[in-house]
DRENKEDREN-441382 format. One record per atom (N, C-alpha, C): x, y, z; residue in one letter. Coordinates in steps of 0.1 Angstrom, whole numbers, padded with zeros to 4 digits, always signed. Example, Ala and Ser with C-alpha at 12.3 -4.5 7.8 and 13.67 -1.06 7.14 Angstrom:
BEGIN
+0132-0057+0078a +0123-0045+0078a +0132-0033+0078a +0128-0022+0071s +0137-0011+0071s +0129+0000+0079s 
//
This chain:
BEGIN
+0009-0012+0000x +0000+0000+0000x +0009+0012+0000x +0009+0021-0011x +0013+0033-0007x +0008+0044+0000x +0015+0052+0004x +0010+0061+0016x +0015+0072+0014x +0014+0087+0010x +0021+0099+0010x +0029+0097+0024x +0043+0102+0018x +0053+0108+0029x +0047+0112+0038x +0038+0126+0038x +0033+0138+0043x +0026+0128+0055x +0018+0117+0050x +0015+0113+0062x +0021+0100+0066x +0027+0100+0064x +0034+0090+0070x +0044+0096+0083x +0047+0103+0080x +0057+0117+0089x +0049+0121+0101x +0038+0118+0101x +0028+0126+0108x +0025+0118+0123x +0026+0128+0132x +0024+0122+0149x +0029+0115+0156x +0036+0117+0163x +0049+0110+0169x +0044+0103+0184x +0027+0103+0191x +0026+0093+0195x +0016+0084+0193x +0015+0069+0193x +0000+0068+0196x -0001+0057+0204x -0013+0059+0207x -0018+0056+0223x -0024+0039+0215x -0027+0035+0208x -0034+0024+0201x -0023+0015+0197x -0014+0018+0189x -0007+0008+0181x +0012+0010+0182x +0012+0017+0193x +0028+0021+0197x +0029+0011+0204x +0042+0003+0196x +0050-0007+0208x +0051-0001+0218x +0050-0009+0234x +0049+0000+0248x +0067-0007+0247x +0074+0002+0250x +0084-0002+0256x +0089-0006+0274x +0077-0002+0277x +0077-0007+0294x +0062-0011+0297x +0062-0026+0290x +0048-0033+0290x +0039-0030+0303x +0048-0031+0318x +0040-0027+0331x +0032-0016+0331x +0040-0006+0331x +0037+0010+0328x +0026+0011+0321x +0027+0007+0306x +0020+0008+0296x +0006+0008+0300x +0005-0006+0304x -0006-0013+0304x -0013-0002+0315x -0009+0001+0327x -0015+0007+0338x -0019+0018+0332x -0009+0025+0320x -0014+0043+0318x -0029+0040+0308x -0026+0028+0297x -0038+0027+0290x -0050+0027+0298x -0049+0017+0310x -0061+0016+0316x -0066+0029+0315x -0061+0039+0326x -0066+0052+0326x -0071+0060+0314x -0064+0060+0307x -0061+0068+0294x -0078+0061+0287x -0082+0045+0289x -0094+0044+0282x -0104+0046+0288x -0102+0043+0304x -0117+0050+0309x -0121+0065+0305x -0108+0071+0309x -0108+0091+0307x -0114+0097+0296x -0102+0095+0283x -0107+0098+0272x -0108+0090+0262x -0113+0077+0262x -0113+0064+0250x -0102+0068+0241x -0102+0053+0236x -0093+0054+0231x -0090+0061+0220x -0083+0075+0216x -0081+0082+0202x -0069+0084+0203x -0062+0083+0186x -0052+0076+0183x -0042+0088+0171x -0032+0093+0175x -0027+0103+0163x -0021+0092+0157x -0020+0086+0148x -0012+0075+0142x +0000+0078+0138x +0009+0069+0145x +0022+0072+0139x +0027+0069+0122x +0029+0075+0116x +0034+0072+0103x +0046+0064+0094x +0057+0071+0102x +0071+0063+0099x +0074+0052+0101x +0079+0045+0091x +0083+0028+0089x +0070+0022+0089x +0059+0021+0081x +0044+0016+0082x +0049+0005+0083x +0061+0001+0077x +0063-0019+0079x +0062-0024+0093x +0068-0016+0098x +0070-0016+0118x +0059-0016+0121x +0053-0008+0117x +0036-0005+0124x +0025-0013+0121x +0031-0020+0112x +0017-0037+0111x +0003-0025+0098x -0004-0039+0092x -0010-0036+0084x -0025-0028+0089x -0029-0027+0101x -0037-0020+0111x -0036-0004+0106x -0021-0002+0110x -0020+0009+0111x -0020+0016+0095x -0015+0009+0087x -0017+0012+0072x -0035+0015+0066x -0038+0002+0070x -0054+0007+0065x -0058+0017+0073x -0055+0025+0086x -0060+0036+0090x -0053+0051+0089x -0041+0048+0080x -0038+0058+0076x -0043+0061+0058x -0049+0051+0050x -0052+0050+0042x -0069+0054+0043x -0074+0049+0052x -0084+0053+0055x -0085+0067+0055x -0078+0076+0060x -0081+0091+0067x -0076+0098+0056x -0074+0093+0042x -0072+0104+0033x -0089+0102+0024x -0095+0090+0034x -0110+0091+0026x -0123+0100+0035x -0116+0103+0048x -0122+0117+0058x -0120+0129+0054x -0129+0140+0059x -0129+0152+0062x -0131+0159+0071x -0123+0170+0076x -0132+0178+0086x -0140+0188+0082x -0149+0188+0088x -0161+0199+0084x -0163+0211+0093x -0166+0227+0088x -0163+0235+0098x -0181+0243+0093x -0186+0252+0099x -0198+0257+0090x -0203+0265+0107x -0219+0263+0107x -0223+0271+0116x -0223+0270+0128x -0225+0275+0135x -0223+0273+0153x -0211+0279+0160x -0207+0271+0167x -0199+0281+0177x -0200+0285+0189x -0215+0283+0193x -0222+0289+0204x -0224+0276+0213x -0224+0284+0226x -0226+0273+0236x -0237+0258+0231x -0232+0249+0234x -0242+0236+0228x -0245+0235+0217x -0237+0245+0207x -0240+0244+0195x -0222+0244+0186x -0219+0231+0182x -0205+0229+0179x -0207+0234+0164x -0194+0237+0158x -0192+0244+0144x -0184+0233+0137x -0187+0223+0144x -0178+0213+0133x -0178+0198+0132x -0180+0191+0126x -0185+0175+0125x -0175+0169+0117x -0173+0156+0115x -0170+0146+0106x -0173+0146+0089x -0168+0141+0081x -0172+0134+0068x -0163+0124+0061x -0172+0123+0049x -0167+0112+0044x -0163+0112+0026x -0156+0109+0017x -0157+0111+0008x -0160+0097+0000x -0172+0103-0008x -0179+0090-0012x -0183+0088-0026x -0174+0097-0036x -0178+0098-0046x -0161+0102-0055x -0158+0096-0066x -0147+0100-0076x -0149+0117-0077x -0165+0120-0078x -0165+0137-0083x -0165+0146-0067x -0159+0137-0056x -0157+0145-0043x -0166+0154-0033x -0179+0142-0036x -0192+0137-0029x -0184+0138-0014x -0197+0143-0002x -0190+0143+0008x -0202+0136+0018x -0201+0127+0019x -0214+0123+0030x -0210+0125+0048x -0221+0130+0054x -0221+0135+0065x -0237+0132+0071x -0238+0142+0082x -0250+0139+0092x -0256+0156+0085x -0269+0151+0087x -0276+0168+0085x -0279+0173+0099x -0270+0187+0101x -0271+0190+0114x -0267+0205+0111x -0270+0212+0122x -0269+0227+0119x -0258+0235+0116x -0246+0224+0117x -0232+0229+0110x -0233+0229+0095x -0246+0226+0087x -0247+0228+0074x -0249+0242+0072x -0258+0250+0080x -0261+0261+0077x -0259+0277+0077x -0246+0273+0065x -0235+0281+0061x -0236+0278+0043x -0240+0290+0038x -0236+0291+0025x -0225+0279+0017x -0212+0284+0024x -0203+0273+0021x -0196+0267+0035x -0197+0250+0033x -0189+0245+0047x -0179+0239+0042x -0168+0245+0050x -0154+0240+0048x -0150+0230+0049x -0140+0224+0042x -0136+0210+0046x -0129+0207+0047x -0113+0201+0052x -0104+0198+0053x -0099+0187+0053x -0091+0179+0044x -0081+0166+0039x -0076+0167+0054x -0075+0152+0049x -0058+0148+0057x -0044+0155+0055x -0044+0156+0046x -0032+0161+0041x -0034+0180+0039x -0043+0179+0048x -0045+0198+0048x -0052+0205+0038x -0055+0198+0028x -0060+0207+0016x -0077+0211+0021x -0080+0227+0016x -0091+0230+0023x -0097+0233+0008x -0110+0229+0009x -0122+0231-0001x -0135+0231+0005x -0144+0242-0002x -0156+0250+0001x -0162+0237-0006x -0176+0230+0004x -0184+0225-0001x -0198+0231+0001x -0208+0225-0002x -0224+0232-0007x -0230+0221-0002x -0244+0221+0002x -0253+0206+0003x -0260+0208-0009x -0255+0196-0015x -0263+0191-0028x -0277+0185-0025x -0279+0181-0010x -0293+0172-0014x -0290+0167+0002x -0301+0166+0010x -0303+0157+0022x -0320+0146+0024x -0317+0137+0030x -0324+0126+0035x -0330+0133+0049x -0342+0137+0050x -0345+0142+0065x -0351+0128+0071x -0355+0115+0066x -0356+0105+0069x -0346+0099+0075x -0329+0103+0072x -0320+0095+0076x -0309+0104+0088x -0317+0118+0083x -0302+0128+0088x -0296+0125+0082x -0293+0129+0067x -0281+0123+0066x -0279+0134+0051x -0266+0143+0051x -0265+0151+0038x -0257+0145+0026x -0259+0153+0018x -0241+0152+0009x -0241+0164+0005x -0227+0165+0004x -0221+0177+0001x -0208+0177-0017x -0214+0187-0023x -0209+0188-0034x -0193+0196-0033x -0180+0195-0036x -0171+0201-0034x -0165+0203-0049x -0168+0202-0060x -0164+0199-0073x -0147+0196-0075x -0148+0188-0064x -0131+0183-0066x -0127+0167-0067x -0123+0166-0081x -0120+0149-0081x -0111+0145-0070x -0115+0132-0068x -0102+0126-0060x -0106+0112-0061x -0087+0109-0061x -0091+0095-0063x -0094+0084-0048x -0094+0091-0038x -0095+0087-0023x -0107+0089-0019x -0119+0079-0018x -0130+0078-0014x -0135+0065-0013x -0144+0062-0005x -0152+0053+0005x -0163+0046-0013x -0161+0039-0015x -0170+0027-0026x -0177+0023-0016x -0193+0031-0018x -0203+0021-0009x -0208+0009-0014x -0207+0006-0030x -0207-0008-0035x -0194-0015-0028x -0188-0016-0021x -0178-0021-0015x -0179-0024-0001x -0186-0018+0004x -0191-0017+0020x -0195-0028+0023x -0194-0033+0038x -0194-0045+0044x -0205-0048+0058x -0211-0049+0058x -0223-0058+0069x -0218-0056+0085x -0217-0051+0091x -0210-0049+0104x -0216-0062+0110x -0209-0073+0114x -0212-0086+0122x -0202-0085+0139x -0214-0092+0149x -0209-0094+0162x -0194-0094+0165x -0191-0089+0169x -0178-0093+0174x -0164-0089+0165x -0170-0079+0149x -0158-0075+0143x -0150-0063+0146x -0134-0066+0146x -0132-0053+0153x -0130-0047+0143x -0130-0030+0150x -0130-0018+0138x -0122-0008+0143x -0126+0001+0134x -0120+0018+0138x -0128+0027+0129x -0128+0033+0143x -0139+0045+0139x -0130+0060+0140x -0129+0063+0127x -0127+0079+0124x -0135+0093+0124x -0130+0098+0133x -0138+0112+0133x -0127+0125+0135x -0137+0135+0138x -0127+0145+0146x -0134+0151+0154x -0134+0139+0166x -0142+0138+0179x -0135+0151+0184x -0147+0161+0196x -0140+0171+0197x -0129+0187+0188x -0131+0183+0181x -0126+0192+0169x -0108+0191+0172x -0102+0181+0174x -0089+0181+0180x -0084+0180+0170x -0083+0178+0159x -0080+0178+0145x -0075+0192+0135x -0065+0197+0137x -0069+0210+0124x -0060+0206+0112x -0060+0215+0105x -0052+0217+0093x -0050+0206+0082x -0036+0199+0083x -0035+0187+0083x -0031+0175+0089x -0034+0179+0106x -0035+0167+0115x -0046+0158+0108x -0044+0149+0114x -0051+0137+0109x -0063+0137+0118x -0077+0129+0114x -0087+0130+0125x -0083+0115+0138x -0087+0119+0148x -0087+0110+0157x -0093+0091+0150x -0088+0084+0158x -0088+0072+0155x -0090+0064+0171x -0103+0055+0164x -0107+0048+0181x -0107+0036+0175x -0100+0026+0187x -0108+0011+0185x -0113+0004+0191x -0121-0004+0184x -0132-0009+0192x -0141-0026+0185x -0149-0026+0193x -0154-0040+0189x -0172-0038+0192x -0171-0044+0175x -0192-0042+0173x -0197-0057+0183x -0201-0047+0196x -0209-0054+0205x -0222-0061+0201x -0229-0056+0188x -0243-0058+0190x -0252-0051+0180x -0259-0058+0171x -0270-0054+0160x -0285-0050+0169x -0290-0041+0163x -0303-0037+0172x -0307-0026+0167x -0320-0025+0169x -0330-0013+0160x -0329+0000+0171x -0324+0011+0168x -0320+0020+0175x -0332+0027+0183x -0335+0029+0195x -0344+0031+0205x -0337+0042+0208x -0336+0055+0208x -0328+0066+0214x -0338+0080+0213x -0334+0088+0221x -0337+0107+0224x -0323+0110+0222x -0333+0125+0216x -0324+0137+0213x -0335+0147+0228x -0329+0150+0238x -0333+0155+0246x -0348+0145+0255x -0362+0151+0253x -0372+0147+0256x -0379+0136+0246x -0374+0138+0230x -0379+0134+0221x -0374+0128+0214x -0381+0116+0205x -0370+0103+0200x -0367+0111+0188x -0358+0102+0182x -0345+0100+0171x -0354+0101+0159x -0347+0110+0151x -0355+0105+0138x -0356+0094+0129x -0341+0088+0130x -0336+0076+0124x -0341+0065+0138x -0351+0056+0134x -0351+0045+0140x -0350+0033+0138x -0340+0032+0133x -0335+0018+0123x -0323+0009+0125x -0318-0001+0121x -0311-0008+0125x -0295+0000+0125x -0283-0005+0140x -0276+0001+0140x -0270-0008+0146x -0251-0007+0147x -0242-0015+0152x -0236-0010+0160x -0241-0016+0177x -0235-0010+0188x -0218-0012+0191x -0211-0001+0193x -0197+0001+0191x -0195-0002+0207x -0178-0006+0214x -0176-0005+0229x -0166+0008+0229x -0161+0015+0218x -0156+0024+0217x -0160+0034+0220x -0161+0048+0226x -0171+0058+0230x -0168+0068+0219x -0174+0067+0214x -0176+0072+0201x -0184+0085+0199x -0193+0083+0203x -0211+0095+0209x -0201+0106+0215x -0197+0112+0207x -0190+0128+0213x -0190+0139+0198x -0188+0149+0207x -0190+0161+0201x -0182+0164+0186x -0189+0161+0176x -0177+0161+0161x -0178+0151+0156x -0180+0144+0161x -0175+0126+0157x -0188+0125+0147x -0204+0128+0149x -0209+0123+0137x -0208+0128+0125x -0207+0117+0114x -0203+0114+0104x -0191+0108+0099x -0186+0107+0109x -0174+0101+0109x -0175+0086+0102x -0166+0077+0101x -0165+0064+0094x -0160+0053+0103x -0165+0042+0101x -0168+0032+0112x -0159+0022+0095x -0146+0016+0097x -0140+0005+0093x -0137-0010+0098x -0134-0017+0092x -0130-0028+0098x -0113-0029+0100x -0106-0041+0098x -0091-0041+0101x -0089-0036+0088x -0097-0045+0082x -0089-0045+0065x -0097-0038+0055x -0103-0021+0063x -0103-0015+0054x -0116-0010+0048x -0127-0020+0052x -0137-0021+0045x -0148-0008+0054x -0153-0003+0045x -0165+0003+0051x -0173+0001+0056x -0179+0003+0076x -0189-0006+0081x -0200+0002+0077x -0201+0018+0083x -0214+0024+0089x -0209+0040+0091x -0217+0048+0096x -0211+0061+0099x -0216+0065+0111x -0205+0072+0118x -0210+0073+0133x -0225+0083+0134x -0232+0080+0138x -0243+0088+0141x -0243+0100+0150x -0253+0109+0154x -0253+0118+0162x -0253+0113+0179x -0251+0120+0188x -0251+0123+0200x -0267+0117+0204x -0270+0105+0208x -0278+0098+0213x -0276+0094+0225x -0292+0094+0237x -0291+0088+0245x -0301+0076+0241x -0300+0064+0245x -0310+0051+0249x -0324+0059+0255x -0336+0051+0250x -0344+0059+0258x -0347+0053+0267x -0347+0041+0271x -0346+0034+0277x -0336+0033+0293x -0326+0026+0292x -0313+0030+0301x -0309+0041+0298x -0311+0054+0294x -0308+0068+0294x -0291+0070+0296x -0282+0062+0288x -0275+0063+0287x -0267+0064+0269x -0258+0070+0273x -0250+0075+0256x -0249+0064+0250x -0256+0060+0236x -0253+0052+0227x -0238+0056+0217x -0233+0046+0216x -0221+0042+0208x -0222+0039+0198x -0229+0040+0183x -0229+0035+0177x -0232+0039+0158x -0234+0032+0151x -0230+0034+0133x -0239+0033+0129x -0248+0034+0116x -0256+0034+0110x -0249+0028+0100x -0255+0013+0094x -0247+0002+0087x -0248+0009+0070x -0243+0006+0064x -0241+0017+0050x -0250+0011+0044x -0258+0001+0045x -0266-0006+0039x -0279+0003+0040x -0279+0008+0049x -0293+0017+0051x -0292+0026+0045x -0280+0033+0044x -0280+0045+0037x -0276+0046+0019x -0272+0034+0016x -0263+0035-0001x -0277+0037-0011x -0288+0038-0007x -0294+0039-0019x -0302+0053-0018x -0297+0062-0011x -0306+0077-0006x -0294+0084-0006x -0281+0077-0008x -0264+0084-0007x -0270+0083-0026x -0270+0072-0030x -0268+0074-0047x -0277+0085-0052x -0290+0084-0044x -0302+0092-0052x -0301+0107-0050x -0290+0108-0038x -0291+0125-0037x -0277+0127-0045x -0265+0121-0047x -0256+0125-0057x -0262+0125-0069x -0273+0117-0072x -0277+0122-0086x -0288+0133-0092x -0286+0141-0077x -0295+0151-0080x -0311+0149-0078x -0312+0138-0072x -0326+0136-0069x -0332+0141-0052x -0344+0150-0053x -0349+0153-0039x -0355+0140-0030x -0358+0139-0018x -0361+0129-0012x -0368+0140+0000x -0383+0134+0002x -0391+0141+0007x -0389+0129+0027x -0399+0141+0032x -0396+0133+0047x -0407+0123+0043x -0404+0111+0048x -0417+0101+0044x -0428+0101+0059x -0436+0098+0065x -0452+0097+0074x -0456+0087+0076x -0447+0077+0077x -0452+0066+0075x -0461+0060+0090x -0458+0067+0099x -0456+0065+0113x -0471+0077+0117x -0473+0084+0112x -0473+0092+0114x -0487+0105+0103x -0497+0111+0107x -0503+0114+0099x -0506+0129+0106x -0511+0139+0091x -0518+0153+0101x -0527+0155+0110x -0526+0162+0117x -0532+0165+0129x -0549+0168+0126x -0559+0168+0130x -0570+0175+0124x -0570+0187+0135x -0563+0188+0146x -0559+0201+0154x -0544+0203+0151x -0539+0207+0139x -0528+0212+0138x -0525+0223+0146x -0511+0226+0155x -0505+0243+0159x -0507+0252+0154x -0512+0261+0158x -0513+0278+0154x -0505+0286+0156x -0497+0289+0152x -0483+0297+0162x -0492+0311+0166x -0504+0314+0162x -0511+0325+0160x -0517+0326+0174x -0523+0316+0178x -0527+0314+0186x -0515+0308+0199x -0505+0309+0195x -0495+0302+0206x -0491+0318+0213x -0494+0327+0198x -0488+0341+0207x -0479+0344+0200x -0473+0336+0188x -0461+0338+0180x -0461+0342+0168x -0452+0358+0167x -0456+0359+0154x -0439+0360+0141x -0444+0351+0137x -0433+0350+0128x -0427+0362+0116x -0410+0364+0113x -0410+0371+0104x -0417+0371+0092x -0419+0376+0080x -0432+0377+0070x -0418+0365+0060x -0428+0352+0056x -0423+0346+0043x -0417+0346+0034x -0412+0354+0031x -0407+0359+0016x -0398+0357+0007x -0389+0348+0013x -0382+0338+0007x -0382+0324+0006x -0373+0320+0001x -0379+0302-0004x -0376+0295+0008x -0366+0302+0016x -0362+0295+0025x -0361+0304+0035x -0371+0312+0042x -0369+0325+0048x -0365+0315+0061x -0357+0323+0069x -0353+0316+0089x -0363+0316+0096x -0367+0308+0103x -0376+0300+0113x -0374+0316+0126x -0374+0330+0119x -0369+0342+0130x -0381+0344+0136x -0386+0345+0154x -0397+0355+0159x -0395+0368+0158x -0407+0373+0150x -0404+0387+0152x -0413+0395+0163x -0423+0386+0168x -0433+0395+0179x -0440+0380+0188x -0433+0385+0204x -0443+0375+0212x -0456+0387+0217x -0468+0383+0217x -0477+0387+0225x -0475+0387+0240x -0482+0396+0246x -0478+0395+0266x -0489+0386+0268x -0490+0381+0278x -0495+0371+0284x -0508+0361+0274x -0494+0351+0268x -0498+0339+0257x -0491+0327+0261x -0494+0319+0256x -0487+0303+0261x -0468+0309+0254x -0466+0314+0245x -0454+0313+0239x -0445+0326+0253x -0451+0336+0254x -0444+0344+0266x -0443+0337+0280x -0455+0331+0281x -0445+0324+0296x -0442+0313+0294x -0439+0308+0277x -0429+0296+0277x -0415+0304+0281x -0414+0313+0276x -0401+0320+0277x -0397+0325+0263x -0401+0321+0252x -0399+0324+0238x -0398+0342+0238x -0388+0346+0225x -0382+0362+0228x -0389+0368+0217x -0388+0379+0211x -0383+0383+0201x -0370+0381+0194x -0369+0379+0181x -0357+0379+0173x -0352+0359+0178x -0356+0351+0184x -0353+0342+0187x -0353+0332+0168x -0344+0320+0166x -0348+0317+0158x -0348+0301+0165x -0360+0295+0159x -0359+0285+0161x -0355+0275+0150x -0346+0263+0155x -0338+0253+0150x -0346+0240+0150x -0355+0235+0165x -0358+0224+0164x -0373+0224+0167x -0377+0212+0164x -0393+0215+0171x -0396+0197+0174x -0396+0198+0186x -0398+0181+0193x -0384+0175+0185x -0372+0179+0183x -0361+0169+0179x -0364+0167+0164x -0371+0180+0155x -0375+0178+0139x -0361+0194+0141x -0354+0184+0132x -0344+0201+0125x -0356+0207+0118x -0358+0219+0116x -0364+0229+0101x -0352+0235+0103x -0352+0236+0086x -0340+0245+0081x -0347+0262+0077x -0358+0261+0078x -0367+0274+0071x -0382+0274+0077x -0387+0283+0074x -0401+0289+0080x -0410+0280+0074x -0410+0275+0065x -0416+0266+0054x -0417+0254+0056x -0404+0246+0065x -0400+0237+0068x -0409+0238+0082x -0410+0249+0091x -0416+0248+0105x -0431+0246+0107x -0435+0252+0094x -0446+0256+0090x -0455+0241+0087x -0447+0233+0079x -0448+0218+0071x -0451+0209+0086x -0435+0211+0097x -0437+0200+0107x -0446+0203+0116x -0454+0217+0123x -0467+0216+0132x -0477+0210+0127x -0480+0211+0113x -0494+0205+0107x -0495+0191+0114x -0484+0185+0120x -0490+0171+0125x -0483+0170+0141x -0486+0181+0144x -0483+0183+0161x -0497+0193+0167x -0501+0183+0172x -0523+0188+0180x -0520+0200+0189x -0526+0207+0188x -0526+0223+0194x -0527+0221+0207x -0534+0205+0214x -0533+0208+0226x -0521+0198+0233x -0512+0196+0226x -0495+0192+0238x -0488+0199+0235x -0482+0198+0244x -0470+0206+0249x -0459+0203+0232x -0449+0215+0234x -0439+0217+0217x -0425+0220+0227x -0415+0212+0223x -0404+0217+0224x -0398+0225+0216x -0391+0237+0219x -0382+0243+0208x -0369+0241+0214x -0361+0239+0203x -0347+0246+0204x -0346+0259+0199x -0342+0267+0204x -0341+0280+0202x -0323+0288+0200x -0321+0299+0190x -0304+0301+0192x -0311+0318+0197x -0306+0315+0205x -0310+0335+0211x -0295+0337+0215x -0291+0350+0206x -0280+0355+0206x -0263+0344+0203x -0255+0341+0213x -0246+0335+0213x -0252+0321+0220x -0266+0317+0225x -0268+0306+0233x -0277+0299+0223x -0281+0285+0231x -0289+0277+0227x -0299+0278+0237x -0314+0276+0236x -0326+0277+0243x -0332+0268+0243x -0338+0257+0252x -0349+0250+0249x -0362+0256+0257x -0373+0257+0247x -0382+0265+0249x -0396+0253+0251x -0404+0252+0262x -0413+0243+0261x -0427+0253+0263x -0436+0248+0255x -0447+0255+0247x -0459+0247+0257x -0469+0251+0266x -0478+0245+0268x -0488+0254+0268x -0498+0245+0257x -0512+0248+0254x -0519+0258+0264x -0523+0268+0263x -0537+0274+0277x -0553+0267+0275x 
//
């Protein structure tokens, strides 16, 4: 396998695949080092022959990553995720999350090279975007290639958990072992997951800040899944670990590279015959007028269900019960099948913060 110099050169320790030269020691600091911060890995590069074929497929791997940089910044709201490149015309598959919404989101190689990409197309069924960057390369993820994540295979999961990654550092590197197939039962806050479908529980801790979209491999290379968003179990209310198998996603990844829309599917799910009235909630929204105008309040009424929710002026809202809207249009679409008389979560960005705003009926 060849390997650019540049990264080969690259990181002089790692915590995963570095001969311990004081096996005692070693072993005692890893312990610590995986409870604290799991295992993430700068990969050493020099002499790959020394370093066993592990370490080759994961430095071969990480020239098929990206880091992604776009909106946020604000408390609870991070400015930067994972990806993936999944196409020869430098397709970028990722999570749809509010670091898209930025005109252009940056991207960053392994090897440092930075390119402005665009969302060509998203799955709101899957969370899941692509991103057009109009840059060939010959270093990308063949989802006709992808592989079945089974009990017990170990892997490595690439991200840039944390945003610890810049320039042309390489993204972090975890390993781990697929504990377990199972249909994903999880919250985003109060309210379940949009994706409720089958997924491959990782022992790796993975579920951190950046890391979705990231790439879930095997030893040898093969494409399992992609790490998903920041999930808890709804159930044991604890952080899920885990990938969304590519199998779920390779045929909604082809249809939006080819330019095709994909609508939210209902299947679960039907209109309200008491749909929300923001009118009646007390909320009065900025005026329409573009295709995609922002989800902005421009006027709370005094004493309405939305003022002593706490909702402001100028607030914009992001989420509604754990539904992203990207636009007024989009907010407008998800009440129609939420009954005027329960309670509405918002996420709200007021100023430099994030808000959850809860809405009960009078």
């Amino acid at each position: 396998m060849n390997i650019p110099s540049r990264l080969r050169s690259r990181a002089d320790d790692s915590i995963l695949f570095r001969k311990p030269q004081q096996p005692g020691l070693w072993l005692g600091c890893c312990s610590v080092l995986w409870l604290a911060i799991a295992p993430v890995a700068p990969l050493r590069g020099d002499e790959p022959q020394q370093l066993g074929s592990v370490n080759e497929v994961a430095v071969s791997a990480e020239l098929k990553t990206v880091k992604l940089y776009g909106a946020g910044g604000f408390r609870g709201l991070d400015a930067y995720q994972s990806g993936m490149l999944v196409s020869a015309e430098g397709h970028i598959l990722t999570v749809w999350s509010t670091v898209l919404d930025v005109e252009k989101v940056v991207a960053i190689a392994s090897d440092g090279s930075r390119f402005e990409a665009e969302v060509q197309g998203i799955d709101p069924n899957l969370e899941i975007a692509i991103l057009a960057t109009g840059q060939p390369t010959q270093h990308y993820f063949d989802l006709n290639q992808a592989t079945e994540p089974q009990i017990g295979d170990r892997v490595l999961a690439l991200s840039n958990l944390f945003g610890i990654a810049t320039g042309s550092e390489m993204s972090s590197i975890q390993k781990g072992v697929i504990m377990a197939r199972t249909e994903l039962n999880a919250r985003r806050g109060s309210f379940p997951s949009v994706y409720q479908g089958p997924v491959a529980i990782i022992d790796a801790m993975t579920n951190n800040p950046g890391a979705a979209g990231g790439a879930l491999i095997t030893f040898q290379g093969q494409l399992v899944g992609m790490l998903g968003k920041e999930l808890r179990d709804s159930e044991a209310n604890i952080w899920l670990n885990y990938a969304i198998p590519i199998a779920q996603l390779r045929a909604s990844v082809q249809d939006l590279i080819a330019g095709k829309a994909i609508a939210r599917t209902n299947a679960t799910r039907s209109p309200s015959d008491r749909p929300v009235d923001l009118g009646k909630l007390g909320v009065v929204m900025v005026p329409n007028v573009l295709a995609k105008t922002p989800a902005y309040v421009d006027m709370i009424h005094p004493d309405s269900p939305a003022a002593h929710g706490g909702l402001q002026n100028d607030d914009l809202i992001l989420f509604v019960n754990s539904i992203r809207v990207v636009s007024q249009s989009a907010l407008n679409s998800e009440l129609k099948y939420l009954d005027r008389g329960d309670e509405i979560s918002l996420l709200v960005q007021r100023g430099s913060e994030l808000k959850e705003i809860i809405l009960t009926p009078q």
